[in-house]
Every structure is written in C-alpha cells, then in structure tokens.
C-alpha positions in Angstrom: 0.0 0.0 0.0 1.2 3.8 -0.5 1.7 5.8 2.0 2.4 9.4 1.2 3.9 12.2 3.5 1.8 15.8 2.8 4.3 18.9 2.8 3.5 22.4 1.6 0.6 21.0 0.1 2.5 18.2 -1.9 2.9 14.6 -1.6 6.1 12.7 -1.5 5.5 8.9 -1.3 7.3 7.1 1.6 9.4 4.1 -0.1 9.5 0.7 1.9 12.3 -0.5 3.8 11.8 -4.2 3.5 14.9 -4.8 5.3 14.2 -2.7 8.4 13.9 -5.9 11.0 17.5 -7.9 10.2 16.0 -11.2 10.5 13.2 -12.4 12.4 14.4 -12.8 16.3 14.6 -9.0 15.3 11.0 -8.5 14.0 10.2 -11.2 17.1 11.9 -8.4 19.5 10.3 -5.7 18.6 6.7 -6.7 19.0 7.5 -8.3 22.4 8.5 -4.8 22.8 5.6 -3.1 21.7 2.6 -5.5 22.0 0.6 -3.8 24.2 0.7 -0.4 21.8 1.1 -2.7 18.3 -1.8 -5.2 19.3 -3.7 -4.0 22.6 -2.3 -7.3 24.2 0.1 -8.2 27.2 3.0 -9.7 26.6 4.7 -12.7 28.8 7.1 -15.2 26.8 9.2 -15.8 24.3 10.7 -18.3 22.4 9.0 -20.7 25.0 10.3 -24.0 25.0 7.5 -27.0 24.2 8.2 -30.6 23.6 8.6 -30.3 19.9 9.6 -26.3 18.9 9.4 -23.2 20.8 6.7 -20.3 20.7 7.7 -16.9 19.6 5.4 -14.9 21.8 2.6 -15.8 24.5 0.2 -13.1 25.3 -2.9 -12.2 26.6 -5.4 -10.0 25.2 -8.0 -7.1 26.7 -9.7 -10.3 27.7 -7.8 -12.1 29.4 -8.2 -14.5 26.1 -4.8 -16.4 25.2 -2.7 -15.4 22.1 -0.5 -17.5 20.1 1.6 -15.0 18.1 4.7 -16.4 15.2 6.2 -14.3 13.0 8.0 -14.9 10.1 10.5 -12.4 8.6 9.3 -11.9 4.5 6.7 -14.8 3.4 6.7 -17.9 5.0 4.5 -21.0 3.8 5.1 -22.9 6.8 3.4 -20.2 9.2 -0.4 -21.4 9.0 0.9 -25.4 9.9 3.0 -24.3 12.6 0.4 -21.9 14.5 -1.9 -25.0 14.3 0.3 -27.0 15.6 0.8 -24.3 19.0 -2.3 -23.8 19.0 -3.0 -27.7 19.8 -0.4 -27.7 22.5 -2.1 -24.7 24.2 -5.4 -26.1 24.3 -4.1 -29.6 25.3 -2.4 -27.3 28.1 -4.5 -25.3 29.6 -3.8 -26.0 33.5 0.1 -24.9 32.4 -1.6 -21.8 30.7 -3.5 -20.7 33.6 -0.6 -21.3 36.3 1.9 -19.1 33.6 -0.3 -16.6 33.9 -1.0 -16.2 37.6 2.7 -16.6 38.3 3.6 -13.7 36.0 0.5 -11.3 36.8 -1.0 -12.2 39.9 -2.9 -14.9 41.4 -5.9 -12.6 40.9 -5.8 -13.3 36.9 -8.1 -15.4 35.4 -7.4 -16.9 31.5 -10.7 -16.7 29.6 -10.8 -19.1 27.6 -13.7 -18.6 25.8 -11.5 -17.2 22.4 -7.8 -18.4 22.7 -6.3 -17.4 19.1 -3.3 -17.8 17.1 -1.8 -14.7 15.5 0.3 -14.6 12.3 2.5 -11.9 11.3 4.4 -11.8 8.2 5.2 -9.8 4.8 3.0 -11.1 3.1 1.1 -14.5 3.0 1.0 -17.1 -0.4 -2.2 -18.0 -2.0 -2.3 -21.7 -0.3 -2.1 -20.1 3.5 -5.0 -17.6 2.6 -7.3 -20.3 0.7 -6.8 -22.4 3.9 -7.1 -19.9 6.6 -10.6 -19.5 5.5 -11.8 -22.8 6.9 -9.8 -21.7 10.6 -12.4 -19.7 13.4 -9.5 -18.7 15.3 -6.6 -17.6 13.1 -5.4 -14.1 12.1 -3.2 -13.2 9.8 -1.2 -9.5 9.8 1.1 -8.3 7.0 3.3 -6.0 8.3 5.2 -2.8 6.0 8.2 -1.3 7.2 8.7 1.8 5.6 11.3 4.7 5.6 11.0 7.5 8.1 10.3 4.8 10.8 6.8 4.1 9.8 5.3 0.5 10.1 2.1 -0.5 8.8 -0.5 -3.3 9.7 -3.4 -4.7 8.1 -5.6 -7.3 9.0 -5.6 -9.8 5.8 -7.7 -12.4 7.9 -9.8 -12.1 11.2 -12.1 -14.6 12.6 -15.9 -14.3 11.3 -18.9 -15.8 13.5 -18.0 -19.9 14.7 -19.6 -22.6 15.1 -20.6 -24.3 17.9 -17.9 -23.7 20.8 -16.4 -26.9 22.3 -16.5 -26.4 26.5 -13.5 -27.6 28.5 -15.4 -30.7 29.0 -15.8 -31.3 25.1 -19.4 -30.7 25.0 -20.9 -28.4 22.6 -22.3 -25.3 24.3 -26.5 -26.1 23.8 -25.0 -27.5 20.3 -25.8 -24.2 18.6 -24.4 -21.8 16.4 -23.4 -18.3 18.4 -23.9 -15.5 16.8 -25.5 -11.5 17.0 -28.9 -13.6 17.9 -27.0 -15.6 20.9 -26.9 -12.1 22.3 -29.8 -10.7 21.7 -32.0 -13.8 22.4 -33.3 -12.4 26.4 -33.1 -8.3 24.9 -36.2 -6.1 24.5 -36.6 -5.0 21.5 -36.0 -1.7 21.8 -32.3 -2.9 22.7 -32.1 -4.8 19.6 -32.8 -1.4 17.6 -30.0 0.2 19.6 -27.9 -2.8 18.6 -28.2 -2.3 15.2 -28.9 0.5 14.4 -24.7 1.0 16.2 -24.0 -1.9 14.4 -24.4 -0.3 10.7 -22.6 2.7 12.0 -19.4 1.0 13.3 -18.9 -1.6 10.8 -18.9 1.0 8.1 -15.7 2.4 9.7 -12.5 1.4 7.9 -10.4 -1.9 8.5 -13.3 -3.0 11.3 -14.1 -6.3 12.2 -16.7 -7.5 14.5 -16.8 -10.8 16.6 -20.2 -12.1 18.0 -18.8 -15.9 18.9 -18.1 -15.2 22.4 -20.0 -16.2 25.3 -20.0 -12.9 26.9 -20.5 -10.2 24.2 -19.5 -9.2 20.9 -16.1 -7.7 20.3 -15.4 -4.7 17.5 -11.6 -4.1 16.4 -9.4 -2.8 14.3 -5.6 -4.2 14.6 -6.8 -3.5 17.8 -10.4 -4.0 20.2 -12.1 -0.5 20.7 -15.1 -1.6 22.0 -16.8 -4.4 23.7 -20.7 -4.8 23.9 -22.6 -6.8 27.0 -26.3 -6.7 27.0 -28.4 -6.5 30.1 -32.4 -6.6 29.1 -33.2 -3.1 28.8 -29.7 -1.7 28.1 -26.4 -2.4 26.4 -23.0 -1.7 28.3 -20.1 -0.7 26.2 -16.6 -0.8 27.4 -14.2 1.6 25.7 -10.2 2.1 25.4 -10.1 4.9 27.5 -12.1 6.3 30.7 -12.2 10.1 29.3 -13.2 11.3 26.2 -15.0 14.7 24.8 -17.9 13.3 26.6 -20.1 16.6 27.6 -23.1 14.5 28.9 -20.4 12.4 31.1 -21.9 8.9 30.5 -18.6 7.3 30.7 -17.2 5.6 33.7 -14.2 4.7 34.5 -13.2 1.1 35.0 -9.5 1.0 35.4 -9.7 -0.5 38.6 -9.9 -3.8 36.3 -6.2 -3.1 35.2 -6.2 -4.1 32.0 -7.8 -3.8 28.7 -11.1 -1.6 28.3 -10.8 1.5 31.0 -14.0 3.2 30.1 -17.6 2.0 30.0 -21.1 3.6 29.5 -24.6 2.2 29.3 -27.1 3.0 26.6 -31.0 2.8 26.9 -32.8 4.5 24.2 -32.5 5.5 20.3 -31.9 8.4 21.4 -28.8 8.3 22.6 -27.5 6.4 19.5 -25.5 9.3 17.5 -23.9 10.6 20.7 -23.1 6.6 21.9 -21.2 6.2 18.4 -19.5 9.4 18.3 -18.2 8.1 22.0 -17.1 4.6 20.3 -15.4 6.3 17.3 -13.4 8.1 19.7 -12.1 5.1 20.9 -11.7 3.4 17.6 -9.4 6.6 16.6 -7.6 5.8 19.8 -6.2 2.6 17.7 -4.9 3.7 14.2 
C-alpha cells in the first residue's frame, strides 16, 4: 500500500524498507517490545520452549483470552501449519496456561478461555495459507510494512468471522448451537435490539473494522486492535471503551480502570436516542487505535 507524506501541500511517497527488522528474532523483539501499543495485548514469553519447537510470543489480550503470536520475517508457507500445531499444544495445556499466567501477573488473573487465538505476522502471505485460513475460526493473519522514516504498517488480511458451535473444557458443545449476533440478543427487548443495530451499521462501516459475536460474553469490535466491547443487560447495552475520558459533555462514561487491563471506560445505553452521541463516544475510541 502507499503511503504518502503531505508537505507544503505536496505529496512525497514514503518508499518501503523491506529490510528494516535484520532477521526475524529482530521482528520477534520488537513486538514483544511493543505489543501492548502494536496489538492491545500483554505480553509474557518468548521463544518458550514445548516438547517439539518453541513459541515466539505468548500473550494475553484485553480479555484475558490467550494469544498464540509467530512471526516470520518476509513470506513464509510454513506459518499457518506451525500456529496449528501451538495452538493444539495450548489447548491440550490449559492448566500450564492458567498457572503461567497467575505466576507472571498475579494470582488474581483469570485466563478466559472462551477465544484463545493464534496470530500470524508476516510480509505477506501465499495464495495456499489464505485459501486455507478460510476454513480456521480462530486464526489471524497480519502483513506488516516497514517503511522509511520509521513508519510501520499493519493490516488485517484475515480475522475470525462468527464460529460454530464452541467446544467447552469438557468437550461438549455449548446447547449444540451456532453463536452469533442472535446468541446475544435472544433475552433483549426489542428496543435494545434497535440500539444494537442501528450501532452496528454505523461501526462496521468504519475502515479496516471487524466484529466478533462468537463469544460467550459479548461481541467484540476491532481494528488491529479491540475498541469496544458490547454486553447486553435486558433493557440496556453496556459498552466498554479504550479509554475512561473522552470529549464526553453528557459524562456517560465511567471509568473502570480499577480492572487493570484492557477496556478503562464503560457507558450504558437505553434509548434511540442516545444512539448518535453513543457512536461518536465509540469512534473516539476506535481513533484511539490507528
């Protein structure tokens, strides 16, 4: 992708500098560095040692939700095969998982496991990986740009869309349905649902947004990173935001950074009428991330 830099009312483009990470422990480094500013996630290993290979990074998202994170310096077509096969160790591991976890942050963590996720990041990705990626609920894939003037873009080539049924820690199917927006909505009235929606058409028609309804809890909307987080009560919809202050006149949002990670603002909404000045609140928070 272009990226131009505007001077004196002209454009000069910004040429790539494909060889700005040295190899990739170097490209590994950096986002260990950064993960928390890059992705919205907190970082805790890496290149952790398993029985058959070592992980590049282990993380935790706003969540609490486990990440699986390789990287792969240029294009790789080994990447998809090799977060599958982390991904089986972590879920074959979860007891491990959760005691990392509290021994790095504090016995008062708790993993939710309700999304654990592998992410991907790479130059680009071949035709195979993307054609097969398709059939995976819980894979992302990132292309990351280095370019000159130390500017690094992301982009999202492949985020999970709405899963299947959800396998519990005890194998079962949750009820042996489908989640979705309706798994949600199912105990609502139906003014809520109009609220929903009527938010929903507004956010998703933001650039580079994707929107994830499979969780047990609520439905998830992010860009490279999560900038808001819907639960629904009855009669009202809580949203949790990035931040606990933005231009906020009517001062609906609270602030929630007590909960130390992740989302550190949250405000309720109960009628259509609150709709416009709810979004303008959320896309606040999605600037927050690009």
């Amino acid at each position: 992708m272009p990226i131009f830099q505007i001077k004196n009312k002209k454009v000069a483009q910004v040429l790539f500098d494909l060889n700005y990470f040295s190899n990739e422990a170097a490209l590994r480094d950096f986002f260990a560095d950064n993960l928390e500013d890059l992705l919205g996630m907190r970082f805790w290993a890496k290149e952790y040692s398993i029985t058959d290979g070592r992980i590049d990074t282990l993380a935790i998202d706003e969540t609490n939700a486990p990440v699986i994170i390789e990287y792969k310096w240029g294009e790789n077509n080994t990447i998809l095969t090799q977060g599958l096969f982390y991904f089986d160790w972590l879920k074959e591991n979860r007891p491990l998982f959760n005691l990392l976890v509290e021994n790095r942050f504090g016995k008062k963590e708790r993993v939710n496991w309700d999304n654990p996720r592998v992410i991907l990041i790479a130059q680009g990705f071949d035709r195979y990986t993307l054609a097969a990626v398709r059939r995976v609920k819980f894979v992302e894939l990132i292309k990351y740009v280095p370019y000159q003037q130390g500017i690094l873009f992301l982009e999202t080539v492949h985020g999970p869309e709405i899963s299947g049924p959800v396998q519990e820690e005890n194998g079962e199917e949750d009820r042996g349905e489908r989640r979705g927006i309706e798994y949600h909505l199912h105990s609502v009235t139906n003014d809520v649902k109009k609220i929903f929606y009527t938010l929903q058409e507004k956010i998703i028609s933001l650039p580079g947004v994707s929107e994830r309804a499979e969780q047990k809890t609520g439905i998830t909307y992010r860009a490279t990173k999560s900038f808001a987080y819907f639960k629904f009560g009855r009669t009202y919809i809580d949203i949790q935001l990035r931040e606990p202050k933005y231009r906020d006149p009517k001062r609906l949002v609270r602030d929630i950074t007590h909960f130390r990670f992740g989302y550190k603002g949250a405000a309720k909404i109960r009628s259509l009428n609150e709709v416009d000045y709810m979004f303008d609140l959320i896309k606040q928070s999605y600037e927050s991330t690009l």
